[in-house]
N, C-alpha and C positions, 0 to 999 in steps of 0.2 A: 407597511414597513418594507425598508428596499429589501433583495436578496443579497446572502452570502452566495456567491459561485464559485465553483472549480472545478480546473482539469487535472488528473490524476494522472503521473505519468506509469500509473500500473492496477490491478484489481483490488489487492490486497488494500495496499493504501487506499483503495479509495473507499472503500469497506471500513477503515480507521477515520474517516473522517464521518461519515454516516453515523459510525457509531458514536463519538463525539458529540455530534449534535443530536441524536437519539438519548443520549444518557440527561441529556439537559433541558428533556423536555421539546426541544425543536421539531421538526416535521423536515427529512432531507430525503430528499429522493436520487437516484443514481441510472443517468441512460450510458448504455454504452454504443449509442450510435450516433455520433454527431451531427448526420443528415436527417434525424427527425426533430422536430420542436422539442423546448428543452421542458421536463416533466412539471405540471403545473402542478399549485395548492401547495408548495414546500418552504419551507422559510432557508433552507440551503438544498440548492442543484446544482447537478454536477454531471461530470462525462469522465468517465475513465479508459485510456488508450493505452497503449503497448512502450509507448514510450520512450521507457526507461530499457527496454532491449532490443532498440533501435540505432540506426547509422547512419549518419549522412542525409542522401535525400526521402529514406523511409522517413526520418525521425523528422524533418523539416515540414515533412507533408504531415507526419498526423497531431501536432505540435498544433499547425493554422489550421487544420480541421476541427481541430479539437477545441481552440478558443474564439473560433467562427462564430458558431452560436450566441457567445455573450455579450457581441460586440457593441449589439444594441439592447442589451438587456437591461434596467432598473438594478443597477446593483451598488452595494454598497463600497465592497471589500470584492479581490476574485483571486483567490489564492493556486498559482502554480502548485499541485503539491505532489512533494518530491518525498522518499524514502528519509527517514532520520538520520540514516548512516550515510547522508548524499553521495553513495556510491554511483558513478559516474565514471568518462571517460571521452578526451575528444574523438574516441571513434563510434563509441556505443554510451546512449543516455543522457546522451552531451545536454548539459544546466547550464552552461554557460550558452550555449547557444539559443537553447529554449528563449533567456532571458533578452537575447535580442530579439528573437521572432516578438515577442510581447512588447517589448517599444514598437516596432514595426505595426502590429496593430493598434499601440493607443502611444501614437506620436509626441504627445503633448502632456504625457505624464510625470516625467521627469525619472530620478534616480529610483531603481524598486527595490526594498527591501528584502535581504534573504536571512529566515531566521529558521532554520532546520533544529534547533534543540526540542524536547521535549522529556525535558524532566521527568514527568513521572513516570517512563519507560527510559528511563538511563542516560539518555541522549545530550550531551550537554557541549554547549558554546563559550570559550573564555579566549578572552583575546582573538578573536578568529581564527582559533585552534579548538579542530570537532574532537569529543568523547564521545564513548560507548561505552556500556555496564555489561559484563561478561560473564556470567558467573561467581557476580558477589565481587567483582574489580571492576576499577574502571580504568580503562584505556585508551590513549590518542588513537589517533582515528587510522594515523600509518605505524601502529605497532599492536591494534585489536587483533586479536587471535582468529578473527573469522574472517572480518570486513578485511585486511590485511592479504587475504589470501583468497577472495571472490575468485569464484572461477571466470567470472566474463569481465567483473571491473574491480580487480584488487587495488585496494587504494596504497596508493607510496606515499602519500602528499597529507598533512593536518590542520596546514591552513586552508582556509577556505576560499579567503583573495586570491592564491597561488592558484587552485585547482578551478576557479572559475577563469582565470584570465589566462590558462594555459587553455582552455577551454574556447575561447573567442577569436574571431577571426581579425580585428581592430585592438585599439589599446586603450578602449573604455575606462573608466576609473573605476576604482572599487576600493570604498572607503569603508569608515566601520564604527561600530559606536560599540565600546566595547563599556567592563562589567560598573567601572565607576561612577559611569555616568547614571547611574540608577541610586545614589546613595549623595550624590554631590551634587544634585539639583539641577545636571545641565542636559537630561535623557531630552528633553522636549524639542528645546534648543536646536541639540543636535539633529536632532530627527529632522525639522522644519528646513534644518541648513542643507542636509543631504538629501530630502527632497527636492530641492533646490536645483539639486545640481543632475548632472546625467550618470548614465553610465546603471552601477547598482551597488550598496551599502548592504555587508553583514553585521546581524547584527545578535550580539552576544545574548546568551540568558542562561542559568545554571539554575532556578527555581522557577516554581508556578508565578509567582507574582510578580516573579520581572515581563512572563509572557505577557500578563494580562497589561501591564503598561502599555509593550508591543500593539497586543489589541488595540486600546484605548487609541494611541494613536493613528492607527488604521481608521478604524469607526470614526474619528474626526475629521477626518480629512477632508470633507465636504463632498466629493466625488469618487467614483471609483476607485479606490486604492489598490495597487498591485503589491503581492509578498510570493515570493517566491519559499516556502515552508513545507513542512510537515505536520501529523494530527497533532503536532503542541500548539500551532499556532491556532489552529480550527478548535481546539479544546479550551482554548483563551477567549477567542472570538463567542464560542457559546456560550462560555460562565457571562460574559457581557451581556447577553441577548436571550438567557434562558428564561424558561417558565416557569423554572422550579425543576427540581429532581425529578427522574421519574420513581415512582415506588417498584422498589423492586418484587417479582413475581415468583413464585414456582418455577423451578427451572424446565425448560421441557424435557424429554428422554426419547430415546430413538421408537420407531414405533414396530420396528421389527431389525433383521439386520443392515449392518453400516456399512457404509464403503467412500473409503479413502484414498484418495488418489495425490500422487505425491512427485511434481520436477525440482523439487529441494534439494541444493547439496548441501544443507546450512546443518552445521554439526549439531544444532540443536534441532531439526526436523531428523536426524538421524537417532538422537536420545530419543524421542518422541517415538519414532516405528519400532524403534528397539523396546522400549514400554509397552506398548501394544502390542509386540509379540509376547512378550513375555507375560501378556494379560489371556493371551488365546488367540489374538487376533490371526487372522491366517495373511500370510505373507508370498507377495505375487511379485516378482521381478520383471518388470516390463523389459523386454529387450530393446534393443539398437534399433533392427528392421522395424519394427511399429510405427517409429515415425516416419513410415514414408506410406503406410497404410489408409486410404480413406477408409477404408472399414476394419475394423480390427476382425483380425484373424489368429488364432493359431492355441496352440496349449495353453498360454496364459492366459487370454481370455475365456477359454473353459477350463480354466482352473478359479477365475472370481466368478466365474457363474455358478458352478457347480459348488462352493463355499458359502453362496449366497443363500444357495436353493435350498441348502443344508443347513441356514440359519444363522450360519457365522458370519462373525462382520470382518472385512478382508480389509486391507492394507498393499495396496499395489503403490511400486516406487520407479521410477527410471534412475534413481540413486540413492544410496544410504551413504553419505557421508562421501567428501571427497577421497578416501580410501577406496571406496568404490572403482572397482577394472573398467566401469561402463565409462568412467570418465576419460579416461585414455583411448576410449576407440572412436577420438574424430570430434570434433565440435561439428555442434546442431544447435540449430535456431531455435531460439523459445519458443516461435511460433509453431514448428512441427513437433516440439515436444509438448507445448501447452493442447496445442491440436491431439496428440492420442490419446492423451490424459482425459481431456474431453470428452472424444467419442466413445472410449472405454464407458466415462459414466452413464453418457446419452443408451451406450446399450444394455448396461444392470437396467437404468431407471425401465425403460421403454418393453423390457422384458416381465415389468412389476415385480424383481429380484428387490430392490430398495426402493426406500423415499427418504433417505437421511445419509446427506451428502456431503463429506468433509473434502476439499480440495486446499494443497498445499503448495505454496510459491508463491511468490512477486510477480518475476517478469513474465511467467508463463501463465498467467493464474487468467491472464485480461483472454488469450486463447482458448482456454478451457470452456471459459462459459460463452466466448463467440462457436467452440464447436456446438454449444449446449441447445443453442438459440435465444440468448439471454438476451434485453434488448436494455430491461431497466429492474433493478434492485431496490429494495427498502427494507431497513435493519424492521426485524421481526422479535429481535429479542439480543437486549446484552451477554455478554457472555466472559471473555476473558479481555484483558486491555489489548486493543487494537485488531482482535478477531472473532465478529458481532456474527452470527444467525439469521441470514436472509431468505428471505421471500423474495423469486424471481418472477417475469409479469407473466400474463396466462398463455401466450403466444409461446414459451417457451417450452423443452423436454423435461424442465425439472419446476413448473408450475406449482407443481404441489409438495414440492420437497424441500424440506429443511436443508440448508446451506450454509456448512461452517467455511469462510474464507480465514487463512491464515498465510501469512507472510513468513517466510525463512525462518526470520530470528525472533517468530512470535508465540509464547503461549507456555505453561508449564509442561512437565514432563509426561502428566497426564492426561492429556486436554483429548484425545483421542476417549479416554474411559471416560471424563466427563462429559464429554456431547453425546457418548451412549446415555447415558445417568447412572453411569458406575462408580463416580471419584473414589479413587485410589490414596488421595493424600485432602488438603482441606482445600475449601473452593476460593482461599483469596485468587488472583487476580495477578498477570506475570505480565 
């Protein structure tokens, strides 16, 4: 059977895709070095890059690095995937450009599909105007209470044609199949017609079952199909290609104390340390000067040693919440913030302080575990929607350690108590 592939334009995501095709039975593995062979035995592989907190010619350079690998690969489908909330920007993250580097390697493909919803995490596409679920509302995508006011790519824009072709450096086309064509008999049609053509087509879905259409016509395409998407589209792609469920397990529980590390200004990774403090958790403010540290030094970090060593599971942050003073003193790259996030953990682990490691963020998140020495990941165990429990390869500092990755705007209020095995409230799924 061919493979599903993808490049992830960040960790977390790519962590939600993994987990998608883990829940389903699949076998998916995750390198994050694009200059080694891509991992074998998997029925989806993948590479995940910085990406999405990239500019210009970073972001062009790890884009073609990043889809290098598959160029010759047996594949079916190779899904771009991008954040649900296609937070984006033509200076930082740029999707529209991505989507030309991707013609540029497969010439001959025609128009590529971009369908970022994902329903059953909130995410929804109508008329090629994006939503997001908020706290029990749902919201366009330039008036979401969070995504609205991104510290590095606040979205002003809901359509999605608008923010891809303000995005491009040509005047490609960018058509769309929006929600009726899935009830009026003409989804296929279309589809066939705007592959047809160049440029790239979004394309609408507000439930599960429109994705899986989406799918289907992927999976026929006869050859490689490009979609530029999110874990809705990879969660449609699986229900096509699954094995069956898998049975769900015993959850695991931390095996002594935790440690949490966190570049999140996402008001809901702020409710989240706020829970965890107010669980016991002990709370470490990473300062400003750290990310300029190859080695972390100073009070903070003997202050999560010393909380460790004492048995308590700690919570170190470089922000709670954009309210947070730290964010006012200067923009820093996710790379030297994802970088001290990292080393921090690389020095609990390597001291045998922890082996149960939760790391917090998107764009920083793919740094953390390049500070870690992470090279390749495989979900180890489900856990909440879009933020699965991995096992890093042996080469790396946290080999043996349980790895919760979470994305910004991912996970309930308690998901810190639940990856210790303390739930606080009940174990559905956010």
């Amino acid at each position: 059977m061919s493979r599903i592939g993808f490049l992830a334009d960040d960790l977390t995501g790519a962590a939600d895709v993994l987990a998608q095709a883990h829940a389903r039975g699949l076998d998916a593995a995750l390198s994050l070095d694009p200059t080694k062979p891509l991992p074998d035995a998997a029925d989806v592989v993948g590479i995940a890059g910085p990406s999405r907190s990239l500019a210009g010619d970073a972001l062009e350079a790890a884009v073609r690095a990043g889809i290098a690998p598959f160029a010759a690969a047996d594949l079916d489908v190779f899904l771009y995937k991008i954040c649900s909330t296609f937070d984006s920007s033509p200076t930082v993250g740029n999707i529209g450009r991505a989507i030309e580097i991707l013609h540029e390697q497969w010439p001959s493909h025609g128009a590529i599909a971009v369908a970022p919803a994902q329903p059953e995490f909130g995410r929804y596409t109508a008329f090629s105007q994006h939503f997001g679920a908020y706290r029990g509302e749902v919201h366009r995508l330039d008036r979401h209470p969070v995504m609205s006011r991104h510290p590095a790519t606040p979205m002003h824009e809901a359509d999605l044609r608008a923010i891809i072709a303000s995005q491009q450096s040509g005047d490609a086309p960018i058509a769309a199949i929006h929600l009726p064509a899935y009830t009026d008999g003409t989804f296929s049609a279309e589809w066939k017609t705007h592959r047809r053509e160049s440029g790239s087509f979004v394309v609408d879905a507000v439930a599960p079952d429109q994705m899986d259409a989406v799918a289907d016509a992927l999976l026929a395409d006869g050859h490689v199909a490009l979609v530029v998407g999110s874990g809705g589209i990879m969660a449609a792609l699986a229900r096509r290609r699954a094995r069956g469920e898998r049975t769900a397990s015993a959850a695991s529980v931390s095996s002594g104390p935790t440690l949490a590390v966190s570049a999140s200004a996402s008001s809901t990774t702020a409710d989240q340390i706020a829970h965890a403090v107010g669980e016991g958790w002990v709370e470490v403010a990473i300062p400003g000067d750290a990310f300029t540290q190859d080695r972390p030094s100073g009070a903070w970090v003997d202050a999560t040693a010393a909380a460790l060593a004492d048995g308590r599971n700690v919570i170190a942050h470089t922000l709670r919440g954009t309210a947070d003073p730290r964010m006012l003193s200067g923009t820093v790259d996710s790379a030297a913030v994802g970088g001290a996030i990292g080393r921090l953990a690389k020095i609990m682990v390597e001291r045998g302080l922890t082996r149960d490691v939760a790391i917090f963020g998107g764009d920083s998140s793919s740094h953390a575990l390049l500070a870690l020495g992470v090279t390749e990941l495989r979900v180890s165990e489900q856990f909440v929607t879009a933020g699965p429990i991995c096992q890093a390869d042996a080469a790396s500092a946290v080999a043996e350690s349980r790895l919760l990755l979470k994305g910004g705007q991912v996970g309930p209020v308690d998901i810190l108590s639940r990856f210790v095995g303390n739930p606080t409230s009940s174990r559905g799924t956010s």
